[in-house]
C-alpha positions as CSV (number, residue, x, y, z in Angstrom):
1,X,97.9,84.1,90.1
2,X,96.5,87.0,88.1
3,X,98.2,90.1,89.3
4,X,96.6,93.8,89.0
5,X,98.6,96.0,86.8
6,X,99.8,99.1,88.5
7,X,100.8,102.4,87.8
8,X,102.7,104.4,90.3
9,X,101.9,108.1,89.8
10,X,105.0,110.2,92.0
11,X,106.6,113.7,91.9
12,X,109.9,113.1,93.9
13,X,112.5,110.9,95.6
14,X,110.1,108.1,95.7
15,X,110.4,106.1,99.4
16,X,106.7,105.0,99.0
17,X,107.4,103.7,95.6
18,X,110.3,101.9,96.6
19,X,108.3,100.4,99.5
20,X,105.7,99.0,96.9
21,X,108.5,97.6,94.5
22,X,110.1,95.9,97.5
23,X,106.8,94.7,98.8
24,X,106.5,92.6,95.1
25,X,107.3,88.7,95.7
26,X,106.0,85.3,94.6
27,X,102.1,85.6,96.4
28,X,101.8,89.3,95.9
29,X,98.5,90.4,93.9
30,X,99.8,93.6,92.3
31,X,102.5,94.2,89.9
32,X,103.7,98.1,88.7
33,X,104.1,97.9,85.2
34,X,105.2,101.4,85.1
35,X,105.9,104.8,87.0
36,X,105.1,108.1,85.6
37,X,106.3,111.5,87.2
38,X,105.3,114.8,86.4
39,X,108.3,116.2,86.8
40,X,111.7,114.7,84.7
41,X,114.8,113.9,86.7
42,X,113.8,112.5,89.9
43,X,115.0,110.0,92.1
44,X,112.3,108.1,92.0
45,X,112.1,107.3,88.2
46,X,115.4,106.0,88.9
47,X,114.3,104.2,91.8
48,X,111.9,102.5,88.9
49,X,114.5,101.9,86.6
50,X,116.6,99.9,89.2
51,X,113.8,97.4,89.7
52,X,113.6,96.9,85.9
53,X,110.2,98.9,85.7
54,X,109.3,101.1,83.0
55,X,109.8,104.9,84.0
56,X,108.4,107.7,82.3
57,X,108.3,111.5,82.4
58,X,105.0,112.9,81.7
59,X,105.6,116.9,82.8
60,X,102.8,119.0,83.2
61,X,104.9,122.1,82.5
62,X,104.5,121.4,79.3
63,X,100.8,121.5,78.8
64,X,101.2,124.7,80.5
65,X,97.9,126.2,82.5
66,X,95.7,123.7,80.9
67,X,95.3,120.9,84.0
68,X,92.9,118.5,81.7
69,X,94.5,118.9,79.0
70,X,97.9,117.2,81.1
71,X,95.6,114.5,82.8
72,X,94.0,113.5,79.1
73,X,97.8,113.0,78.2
74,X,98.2,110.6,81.5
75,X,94.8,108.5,81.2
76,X,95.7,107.8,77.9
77,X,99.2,107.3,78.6
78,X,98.0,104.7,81.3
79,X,95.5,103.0,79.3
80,X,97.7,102.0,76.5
81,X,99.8,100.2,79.0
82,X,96.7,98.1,80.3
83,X,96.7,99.9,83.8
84,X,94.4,98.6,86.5
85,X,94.9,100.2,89.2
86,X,96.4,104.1,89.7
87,X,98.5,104.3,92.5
88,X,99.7,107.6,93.7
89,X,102.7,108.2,96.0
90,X,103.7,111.6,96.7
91,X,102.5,112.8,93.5
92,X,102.2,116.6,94.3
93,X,99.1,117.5,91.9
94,X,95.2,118.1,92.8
95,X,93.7,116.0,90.3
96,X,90.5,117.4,88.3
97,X,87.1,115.5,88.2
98,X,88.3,114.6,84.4
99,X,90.7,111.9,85.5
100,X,89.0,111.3,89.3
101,X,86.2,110.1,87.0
102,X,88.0,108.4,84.9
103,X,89.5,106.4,87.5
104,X,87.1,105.8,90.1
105,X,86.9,103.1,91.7
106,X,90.6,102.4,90.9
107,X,92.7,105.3,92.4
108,X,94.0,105.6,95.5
109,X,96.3,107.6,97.7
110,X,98.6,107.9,100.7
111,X,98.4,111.1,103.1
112,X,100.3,111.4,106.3
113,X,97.6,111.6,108.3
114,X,95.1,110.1,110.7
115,X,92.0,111.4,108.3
116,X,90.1,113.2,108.5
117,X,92.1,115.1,110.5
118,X,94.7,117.1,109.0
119,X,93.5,117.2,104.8
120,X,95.9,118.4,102.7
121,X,99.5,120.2,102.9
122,X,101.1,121.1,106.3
123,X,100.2,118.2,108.1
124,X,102.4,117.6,110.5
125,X,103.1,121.3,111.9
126,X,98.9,121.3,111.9
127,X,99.0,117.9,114.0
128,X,101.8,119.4,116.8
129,X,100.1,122.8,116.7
130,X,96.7,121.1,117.9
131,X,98.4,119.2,120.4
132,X,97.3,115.5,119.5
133,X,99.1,113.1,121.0
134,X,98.7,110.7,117.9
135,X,99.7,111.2,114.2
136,X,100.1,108.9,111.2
137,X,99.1,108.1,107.6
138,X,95.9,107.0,105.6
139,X,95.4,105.1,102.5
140,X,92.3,106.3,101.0
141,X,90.7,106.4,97.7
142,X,90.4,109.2,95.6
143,X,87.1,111.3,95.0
144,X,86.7,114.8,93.7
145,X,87.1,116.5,97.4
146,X,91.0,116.5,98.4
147,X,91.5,113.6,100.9
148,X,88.1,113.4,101.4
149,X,87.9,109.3,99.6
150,X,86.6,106.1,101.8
151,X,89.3,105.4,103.6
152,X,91.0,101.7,103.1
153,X,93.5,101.5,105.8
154,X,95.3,103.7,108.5
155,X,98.5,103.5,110.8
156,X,99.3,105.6,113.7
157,X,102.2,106.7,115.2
158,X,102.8,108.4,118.7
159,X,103.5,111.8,119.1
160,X,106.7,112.2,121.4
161,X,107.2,115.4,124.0
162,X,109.3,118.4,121.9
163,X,108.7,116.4,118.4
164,X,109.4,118.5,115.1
165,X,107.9,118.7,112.0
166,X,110.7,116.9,110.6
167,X,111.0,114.1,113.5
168,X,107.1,113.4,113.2
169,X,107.3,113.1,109.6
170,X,110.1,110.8,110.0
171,X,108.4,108.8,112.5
172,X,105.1,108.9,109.7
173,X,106.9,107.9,106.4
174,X,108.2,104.6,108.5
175,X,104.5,103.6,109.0
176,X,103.4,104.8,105.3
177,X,106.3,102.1,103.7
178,X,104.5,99.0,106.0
179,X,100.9,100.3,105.1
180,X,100.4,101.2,101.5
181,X,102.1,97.7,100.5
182,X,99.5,95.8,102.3
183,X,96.8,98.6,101.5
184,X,97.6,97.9,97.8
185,X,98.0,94.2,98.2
186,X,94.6,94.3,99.7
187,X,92.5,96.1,97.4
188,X,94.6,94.3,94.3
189,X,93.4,90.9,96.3
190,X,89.8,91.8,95.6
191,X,89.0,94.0,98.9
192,X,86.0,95.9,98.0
193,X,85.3,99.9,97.6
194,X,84.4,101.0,101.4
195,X,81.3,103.3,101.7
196,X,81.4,103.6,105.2
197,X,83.3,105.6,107.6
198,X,85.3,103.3,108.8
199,X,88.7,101.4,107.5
200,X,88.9,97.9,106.3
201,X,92.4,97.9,107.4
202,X,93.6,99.4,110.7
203,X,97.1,99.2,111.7
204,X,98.2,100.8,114.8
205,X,101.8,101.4,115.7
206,X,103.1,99.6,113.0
């Protein structure tokens, strides 16, 4: 088996990455040849390190203002290690078209929620502010818009009486470690780019 060489793109602890390297076994179709984090000294690259991966700092702090100018750095970083596939996992920048173009078709995301409800930051709070009895998490891929990408697979996750931001997100990041491994394996097993609005992969109450 030919495996798809991915890149894990994160900014933090890394629980989604560590779900992905645990999810790697004999059959799977996706190997992470390296993580990159834009900010130095975070769990996660350790978290890399551990599994024998290749773990790298690429800060965008340093390339101060200029957002392409830190994303050129990145795509050519990527490309010289043969990346297929761009996987990010709590990687806490908005991308520019520069690298969503350079990508397409081979970037995609998690986001803790049922989308398109709840885009973006604050999704939880948003979620038990509206009063919706169900929450959860989307794999997606990337376009220019934020969150806005064909979706590829979704899991939901009940909404309990007197939840908290904290409990619900709890409850979400369980069901984001069970479906971006098999989101990934998926679209690394050939699953094609969705155009239409709905998921090839939907997984409720994992």
């Amino acid at each position: 088996m030919t495996r798809k060489r991915v890149a894990v793109l994160i900014s933090g602890r890394g629980t989604n990455l560590q779900a992905l390297l645990d999810a790697q076994g004999p059959f799977c179709p996706y190997e992470i040849v390296v993580v990159v984090s834009n900010n130095a000294g975070v769990a996660g690259l350790d978290r890399a390190r551990e599994a024998g991966v290749e773990a790298v700092a690429i800060e965008h702090r340093a390339f101060g203002k200029d957002r392409e100018a830190f994303e050129r750095a990145l795509d050519a970083f990527l490309r010289d290690r043969n990346v297929e596939l761009v996987a990010l996992a709590g990687f806490m920048r908005v991308l520019t078209s520069y690298f969503v173009g350079a990508w397409a078709g081979k970037l995609i995301n998690i986001h803790p929620s049922l989308l398109p409800s709840f885009p973006g930051l604050d999704t939880y709070a948003r979620a038990l502010a509206s009063g919706a009895k169900l929450a959860g998490c989307s794999v997606h891929w990337v376009t220019e818009g934020v969150d806005t990408g064909p979706i590829i697979g979704q899991a939901a996750v009940p909404v309990m009486p007197g939840d908290t931001p904290d409990a619900l997100a709890a409850r979400t990041l369980e069901a984001e470690h069970l479906l971006y491994p098999a989101c990934l394996s998926l679209v690394c097993g050939g699953a094609p780019l969705s155009q239409g609005p709905a998921p090839i992969l939907v997984n409720a109450f994992l």
